[in-house]
Structure formats: C-alpha cells, structure tokens
C-alpha positions as CSV (number, residue, x, y, z in Angstrom):
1,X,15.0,4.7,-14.5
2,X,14.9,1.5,-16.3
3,X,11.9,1.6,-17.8
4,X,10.3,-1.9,-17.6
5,X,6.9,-0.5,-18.5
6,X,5.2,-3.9,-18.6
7,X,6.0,-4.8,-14.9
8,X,4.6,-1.0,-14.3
9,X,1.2,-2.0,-15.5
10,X,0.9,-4.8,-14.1
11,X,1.5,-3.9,-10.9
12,X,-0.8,-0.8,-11.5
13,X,-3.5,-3.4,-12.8
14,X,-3.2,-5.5,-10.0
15,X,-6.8,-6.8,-8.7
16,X,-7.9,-7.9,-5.4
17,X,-11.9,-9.6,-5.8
18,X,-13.7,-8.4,-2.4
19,X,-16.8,-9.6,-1.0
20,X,-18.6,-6.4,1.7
21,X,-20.7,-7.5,4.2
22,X,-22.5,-5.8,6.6
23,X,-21.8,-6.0,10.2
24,X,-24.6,-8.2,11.9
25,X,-25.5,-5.7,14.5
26,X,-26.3,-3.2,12.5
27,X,-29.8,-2.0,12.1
28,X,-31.5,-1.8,8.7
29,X,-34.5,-1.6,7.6
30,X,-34.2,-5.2,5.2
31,X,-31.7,-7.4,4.6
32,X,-28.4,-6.6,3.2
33,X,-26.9,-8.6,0.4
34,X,-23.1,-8.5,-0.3
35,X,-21.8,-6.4,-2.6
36,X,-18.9,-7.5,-4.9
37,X,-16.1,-5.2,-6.0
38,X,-12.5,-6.3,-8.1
39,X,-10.4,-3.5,-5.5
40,X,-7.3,-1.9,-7.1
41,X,-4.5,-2.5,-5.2
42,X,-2.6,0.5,-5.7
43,X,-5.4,2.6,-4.2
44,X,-7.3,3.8,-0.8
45,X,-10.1,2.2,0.7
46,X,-12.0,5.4,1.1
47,X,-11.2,6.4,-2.8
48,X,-12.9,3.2,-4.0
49,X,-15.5,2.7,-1.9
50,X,-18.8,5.3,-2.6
51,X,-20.9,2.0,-4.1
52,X,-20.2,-0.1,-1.2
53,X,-21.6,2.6,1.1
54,X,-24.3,3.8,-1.5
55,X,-25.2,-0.1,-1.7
56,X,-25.7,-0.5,2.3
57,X,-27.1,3.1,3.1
58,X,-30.1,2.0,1.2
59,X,-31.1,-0.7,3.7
60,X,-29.9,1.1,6.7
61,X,-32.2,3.0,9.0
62,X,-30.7,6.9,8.3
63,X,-30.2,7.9,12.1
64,X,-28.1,4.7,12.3
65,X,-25.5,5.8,9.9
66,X,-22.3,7.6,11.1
67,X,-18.6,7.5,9.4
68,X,-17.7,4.1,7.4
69,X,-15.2,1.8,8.3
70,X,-13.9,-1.7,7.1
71,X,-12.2,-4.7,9.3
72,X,-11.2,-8.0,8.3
73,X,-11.4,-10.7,10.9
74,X,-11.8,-8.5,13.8
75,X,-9.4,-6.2,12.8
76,X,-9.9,-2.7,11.9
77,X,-8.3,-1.7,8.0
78,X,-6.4,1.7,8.2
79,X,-7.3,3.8,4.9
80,X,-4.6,5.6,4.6
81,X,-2.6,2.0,4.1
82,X,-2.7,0.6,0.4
83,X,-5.4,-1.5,-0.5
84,X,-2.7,-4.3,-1.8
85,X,-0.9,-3.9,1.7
86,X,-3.6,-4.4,3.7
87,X,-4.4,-7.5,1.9
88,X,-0.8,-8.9,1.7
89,X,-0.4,-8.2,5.8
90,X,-4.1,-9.6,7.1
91,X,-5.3,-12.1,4.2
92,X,-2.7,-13.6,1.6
93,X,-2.9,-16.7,2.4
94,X,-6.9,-16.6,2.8
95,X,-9.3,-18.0,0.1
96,X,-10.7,-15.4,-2.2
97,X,-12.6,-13.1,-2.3
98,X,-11.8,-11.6,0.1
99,X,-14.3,-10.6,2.8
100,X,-14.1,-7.3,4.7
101,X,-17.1,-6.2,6.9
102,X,-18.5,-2.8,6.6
103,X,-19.4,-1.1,9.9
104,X,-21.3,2.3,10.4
105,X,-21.0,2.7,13.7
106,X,-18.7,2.2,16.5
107,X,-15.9,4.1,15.4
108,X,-12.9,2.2,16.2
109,X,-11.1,5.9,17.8
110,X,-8.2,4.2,18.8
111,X,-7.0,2.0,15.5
112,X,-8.0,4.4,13.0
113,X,-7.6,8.1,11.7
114,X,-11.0,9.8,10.7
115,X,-10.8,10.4,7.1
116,X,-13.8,13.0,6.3
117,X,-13.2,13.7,2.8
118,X,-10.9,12.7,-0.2
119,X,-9.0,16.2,0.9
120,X,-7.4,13.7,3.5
121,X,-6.0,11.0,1.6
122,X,-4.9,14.0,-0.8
123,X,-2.6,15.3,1.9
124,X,-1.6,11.7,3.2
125,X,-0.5,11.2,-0.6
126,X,1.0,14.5,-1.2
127,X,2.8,14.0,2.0
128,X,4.3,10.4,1.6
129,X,5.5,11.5,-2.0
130,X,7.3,14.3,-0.5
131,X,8.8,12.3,1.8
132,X,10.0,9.5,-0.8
133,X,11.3,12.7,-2.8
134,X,13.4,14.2,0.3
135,X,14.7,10.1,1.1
136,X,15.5,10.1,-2.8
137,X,16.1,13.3,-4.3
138,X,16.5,15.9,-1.6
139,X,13.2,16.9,-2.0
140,X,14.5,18.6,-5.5
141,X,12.3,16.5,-8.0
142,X,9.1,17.5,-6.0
143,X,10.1,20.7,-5.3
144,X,10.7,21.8,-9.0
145,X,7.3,20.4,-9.9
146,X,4.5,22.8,-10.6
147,X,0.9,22.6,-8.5
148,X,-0.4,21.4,-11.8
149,X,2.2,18.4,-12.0
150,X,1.3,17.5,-8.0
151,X,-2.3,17.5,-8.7
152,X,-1.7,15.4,-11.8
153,X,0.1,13.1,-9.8
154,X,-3.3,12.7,-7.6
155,X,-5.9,12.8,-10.0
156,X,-4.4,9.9,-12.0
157,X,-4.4,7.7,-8.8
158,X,-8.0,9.0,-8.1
159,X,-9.3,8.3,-11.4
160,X,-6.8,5.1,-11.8
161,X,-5.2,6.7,-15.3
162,X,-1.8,4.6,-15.5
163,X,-0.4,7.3,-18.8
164,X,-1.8,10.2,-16.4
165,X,0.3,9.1,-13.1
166,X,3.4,7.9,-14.7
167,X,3.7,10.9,-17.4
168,X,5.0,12.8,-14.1
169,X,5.7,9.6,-11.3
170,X,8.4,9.4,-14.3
171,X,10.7,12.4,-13.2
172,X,10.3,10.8,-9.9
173,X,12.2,7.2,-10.2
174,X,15.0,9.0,-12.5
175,X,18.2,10.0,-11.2
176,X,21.8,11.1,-12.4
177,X,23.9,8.4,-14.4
178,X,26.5,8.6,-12.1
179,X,24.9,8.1,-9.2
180,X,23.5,4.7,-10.6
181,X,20.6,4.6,-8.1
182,X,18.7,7.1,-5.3
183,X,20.5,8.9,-2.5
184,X,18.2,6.4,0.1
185,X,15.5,3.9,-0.4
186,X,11.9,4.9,0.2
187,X,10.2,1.6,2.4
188,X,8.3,0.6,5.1
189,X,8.6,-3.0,6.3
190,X,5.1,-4.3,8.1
191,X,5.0,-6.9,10.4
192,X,1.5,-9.2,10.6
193,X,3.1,-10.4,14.0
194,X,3.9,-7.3,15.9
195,X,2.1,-4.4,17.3
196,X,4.9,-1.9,15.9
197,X,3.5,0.2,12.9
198,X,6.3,-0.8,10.7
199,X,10.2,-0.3,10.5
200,X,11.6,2.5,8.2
201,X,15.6,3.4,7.8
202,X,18.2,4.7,5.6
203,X,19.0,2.4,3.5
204,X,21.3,2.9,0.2
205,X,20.8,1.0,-3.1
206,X,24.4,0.9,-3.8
207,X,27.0,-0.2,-1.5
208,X,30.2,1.5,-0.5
209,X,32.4,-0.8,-2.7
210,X,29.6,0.0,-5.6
211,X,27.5,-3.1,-5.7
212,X,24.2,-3.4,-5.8
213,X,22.4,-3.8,-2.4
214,X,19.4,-6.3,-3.1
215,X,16.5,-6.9,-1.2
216,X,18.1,-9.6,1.0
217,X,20.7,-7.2,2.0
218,X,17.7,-4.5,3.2
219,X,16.2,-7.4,5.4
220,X,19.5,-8.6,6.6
221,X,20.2,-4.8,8.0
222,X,16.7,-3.9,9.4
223,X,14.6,-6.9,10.0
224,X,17.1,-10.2,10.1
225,X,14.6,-12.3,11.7
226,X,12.6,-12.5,8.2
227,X,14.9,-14.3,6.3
228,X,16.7,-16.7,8.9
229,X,15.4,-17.9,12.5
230,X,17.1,-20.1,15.1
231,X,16.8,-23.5,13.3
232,X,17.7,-22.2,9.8
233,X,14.4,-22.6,8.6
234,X,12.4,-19.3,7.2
235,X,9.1,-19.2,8.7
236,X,8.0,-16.3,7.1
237,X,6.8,-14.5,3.3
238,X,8.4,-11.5,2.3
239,X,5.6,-9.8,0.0
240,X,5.5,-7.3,-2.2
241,X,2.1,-6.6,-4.5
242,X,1.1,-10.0,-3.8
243,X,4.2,-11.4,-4.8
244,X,7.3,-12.9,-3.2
245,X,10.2,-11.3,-4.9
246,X,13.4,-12.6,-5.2
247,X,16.1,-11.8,-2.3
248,X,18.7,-11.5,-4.7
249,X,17.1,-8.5,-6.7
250,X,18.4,-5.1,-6.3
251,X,16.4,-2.9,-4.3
252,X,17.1,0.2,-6.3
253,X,15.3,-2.0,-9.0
254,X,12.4,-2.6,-6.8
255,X,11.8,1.4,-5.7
256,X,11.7,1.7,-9.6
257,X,9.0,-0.6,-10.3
258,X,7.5,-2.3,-7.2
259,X,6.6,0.9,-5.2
260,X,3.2,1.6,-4.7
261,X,2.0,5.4,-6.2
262,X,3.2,7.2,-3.0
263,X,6.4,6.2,-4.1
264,X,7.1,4.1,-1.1
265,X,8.0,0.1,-0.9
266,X,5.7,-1.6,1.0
267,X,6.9,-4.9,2.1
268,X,4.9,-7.0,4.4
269,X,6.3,-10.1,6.5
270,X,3.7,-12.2,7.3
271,X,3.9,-15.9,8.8
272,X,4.4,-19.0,6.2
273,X,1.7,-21.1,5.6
274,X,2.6,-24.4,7.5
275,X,0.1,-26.6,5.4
C-alpha cells in the first residue's frame, strides 16, 4: 500500500465527545448525572462502554437492570456498526456532544442483535475482515495468517493499540505491483433516509482501460442519486470518518486509508444541511 501513515493515525485517533443520559423512565434509586466520554470512532459501542454502565448501575434499583442499549433521538444504535458510522448517519450535523440515551430495559428485539459478551463483536470482527479479505485478496492474506496474527488484529482494536493493529492490518491493504490495486472494493454505502440496511457491490478500483476508478465513479454505479438529483443540485453529504472526501479521489486510495479496522469503507449519505 501507500503508506500515508499520518492520515492512518488520524483516522485511528478520531474522537467523537458523548454526553450518556439515562432514560427518564427508568427506576433508580437517586438521581443520575450524565456521564461524559471522548468515544473512539473506530471502535464498538459495547467495547467502550463498561464506565457508562458501571456509572448508571450504581443508581439503578438491581432487579431493574437487564441488557444495555443506546439510541439517539428515538432511534435504537446497532453495536455491531462503528461508533464513527453511527454518528456520521444519525448526528453530523447535530451540536456536540453528542447525546445518546442509555436504556436498561425494553430491549428493542426487533432493531438490534443481542450482544452478550465481547466474544460477539469478536466474531462480527473476525467475520467482516474475512469478508473484506475474500472481496480483496481471495481470502489468501487471511487465510495465510496464523491464530496469533487474527487475535492480534482484535486485541489492538480492543485495547485501541494503533502499532499493534497495523503491524498485521498492514499485510492486509498490500497487494501485487501489477495489479495496482485490490481484486474488489470492500464498502458498504448507508443511507440516513432509507429503511434498507445499506448497499454493497463489486466494485473494481481500476477500470478496464486502467484508470483509476474514484469515489465519484463508485456512487455514480451504485447509488447515483447521491451526487446528482432532478434539479442538478446535490442535496446530500457523502461522509467518510466525519469527513466529506473528495469525489475525484481514487477509491483504491480510500480502502487503503479511510477503512475502518474491519477493513470495510463505510460511507454514509445523509441529507445536506439546508441552513
């Protein structure tokens, strides 16, 4: 890969400043103050969360507390999503910090997964890297690795160690000089406006006459109405880590260096701010 190790970092470093609340109806035994966390967007809710619940468990009434769950605004936060996602597709344009509400009860059965243990986002991890690996590789990059280099992988997410993840994510963004990018693009595109979970194709970084596709050529094959509507006028962001990138830039670029640690882009289209 290129290695742009600054732009790396950065995204790794990237900060979202939260404010928890606790749900109104729920019973405690005294008041619960907010608690105040800088979330990293590259993680899980459920990996960064123990002092949020350890903070609101001690006011709650024990027999009142089942599995944990977040929403913002009414609506409920999958886990197993990004933290940086989440926040690009439900709050961007929204003052910070950002304020999610912590429930205990009333398990929302149909708008999120159960996530028991960390053994769960393990294997949603583990999985979504395979998958990037298969979309890029063939699967032959994982598949060479050791247990040891898989775990690695997890534990430096887990314990947000940048030298630990990318010591083996590394192997993973590299690819044979003459094939000047990946076989396919790992990315998911998310809608704020739609009910569909998101939009995921084939999609090569190069083109058959050998240019470099760019992110405006992804859009314009799988989700035109982001970049041009009726009147000509865009009416929508195109995010990545908080950021609008450039259509012009080549996607291959991008997977390199703007996809989150399961290896996947996560680009989120959400509605322009008409103020």
């Amino acid at each position: 890969m290129t290695d742009d190790k600054d732009v790396l970092r950065d995204v790794w470093f990237g900060r979202i400043p939260t404010c928890f609340t606790l749900y109104q109806d729920e019973i405690t035994e005294r008041e619960a103050d907010p608690y105040y966390l800088l979330l990293p967007r590259i993680s899980y809710l459920t990996l960064v969360t123990d002092k949020v619940k350890k903070h609101f468990q001690k006011v709650m009434r024990q027999e009142e507390v089942s599995e944990i769950w977040f929403e913002y605004e009414g609506t409920p936060l999958k886990w197993h999503y990004p933290i940086g996602l989440l926040f690009d597709l439900h709050a961007s344009n929204t003052a910070l910090p950002w304020s999610i509400t912590v429930h205990f009860k009333n398990f929302p059965e149909k708008d999120l997964l159960h996530c028991h243990s960390k053994d769960v986002i393990e294997a949603h991890f583990m999985a979504c890297i395979k998958e990037a690996d298969a979309l890029k590789h063939k699967s032959q990059v994982i598949n060479e690795m050791q247990k040891k280099d898989h775990k690695q992988l997890w534990m430096g997410l887990q314990n947000d160690k940048f030298e630990q993840f990318w010591a083996i994510n590394r192997k993973l963004m590299e690819y044979p000089p003459e094939d000047n990018g990946f076989r396919y693009i790992p990315f998911r595109i998310y809608q704020a406006t739609t009910e569909r979970p998101f939009i995921q194709k084939l999609f090569r970084p190069i083109a058959s006459g050998g240019h470099l596709h760019t992110l405006g050529d992804l859009l314009k094959d799988v989700c035109p109405s982001a970049i041009t509507n009726e009147d000509g006028e865009q009416k929508t962001q195109v995010m990545i880590h908080g950021i609008e990138p450039m259509l012009e830039t080549p996607i291959q670029w991008l997977s390199e260096h703007m996809s989150y640690p399961d290896n996947f882009l996560h680009i989120s289209i959400i509605p322009r701010p008409t103020d």
